[in-house]
C-alpha positions in Angstrom: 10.7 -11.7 10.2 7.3 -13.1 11.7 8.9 -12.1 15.2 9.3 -8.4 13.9 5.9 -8.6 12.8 4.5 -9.9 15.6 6.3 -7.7 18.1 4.9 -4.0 19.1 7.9 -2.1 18.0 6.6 0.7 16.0 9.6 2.1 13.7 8.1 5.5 13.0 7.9 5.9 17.0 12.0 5.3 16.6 12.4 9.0 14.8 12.5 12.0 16.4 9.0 13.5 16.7 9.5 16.3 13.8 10.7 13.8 11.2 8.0 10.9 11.6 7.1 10.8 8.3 6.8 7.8 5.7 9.8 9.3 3.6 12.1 10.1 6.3 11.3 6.6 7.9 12.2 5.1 4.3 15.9 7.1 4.5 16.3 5.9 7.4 15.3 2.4 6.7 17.5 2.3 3.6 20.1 4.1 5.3 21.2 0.8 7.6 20.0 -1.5 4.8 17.0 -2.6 7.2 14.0 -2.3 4.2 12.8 -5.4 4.1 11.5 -4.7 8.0 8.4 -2.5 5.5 9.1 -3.5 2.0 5.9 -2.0 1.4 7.0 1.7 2.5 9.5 1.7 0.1 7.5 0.7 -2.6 5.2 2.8 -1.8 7.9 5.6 -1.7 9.2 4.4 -5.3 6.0 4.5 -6.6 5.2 8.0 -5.9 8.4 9.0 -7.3 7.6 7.2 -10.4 4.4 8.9 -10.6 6.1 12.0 -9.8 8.4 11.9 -13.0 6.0 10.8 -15.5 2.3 11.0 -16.6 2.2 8.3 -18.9 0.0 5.6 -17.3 2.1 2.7 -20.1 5.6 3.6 -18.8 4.3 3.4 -15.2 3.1 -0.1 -15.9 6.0 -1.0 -17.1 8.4 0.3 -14.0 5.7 -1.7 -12.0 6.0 -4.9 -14.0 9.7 -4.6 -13.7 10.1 -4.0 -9.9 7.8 -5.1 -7.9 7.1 -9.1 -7.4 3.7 -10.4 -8.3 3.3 -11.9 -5.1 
């Protein structure tokens, strides 16, 4: 993982110009189970869809609390 980080590759750069976005790189991360490369896009992605679906600040906590590590 530290080589990944380390290295230049840019994995947005890897879509096709019209579909670099953050979601679409997320699909496509997901797609070929390759995530954990940005485990922060994808909870970053899950997190706006939990805002998304509800407006109560208690239930968000608790998705959060549930799903994503402390660390």
């Amino acid at each position: 993982m530290e080589d990944f980080e380390a290295s230049s590759v840019n994995l947005m750069d890897q879509l096709p110009v019209a579909e670099r976005t953050d979601s679409n790189l997320a699909e496509t991360l997901k797609k070929y189970e390759l995530s954990f490369l940005m485990p922060m896009l994808a909870i970053r992605q899950e997190m706006s869809s939990q805002l998304a679906s509800t407006s109560d600040p208690a239930a968000f906590q608790k998705w959060i609390e549930g799903n994503v590590d402390a660390k």
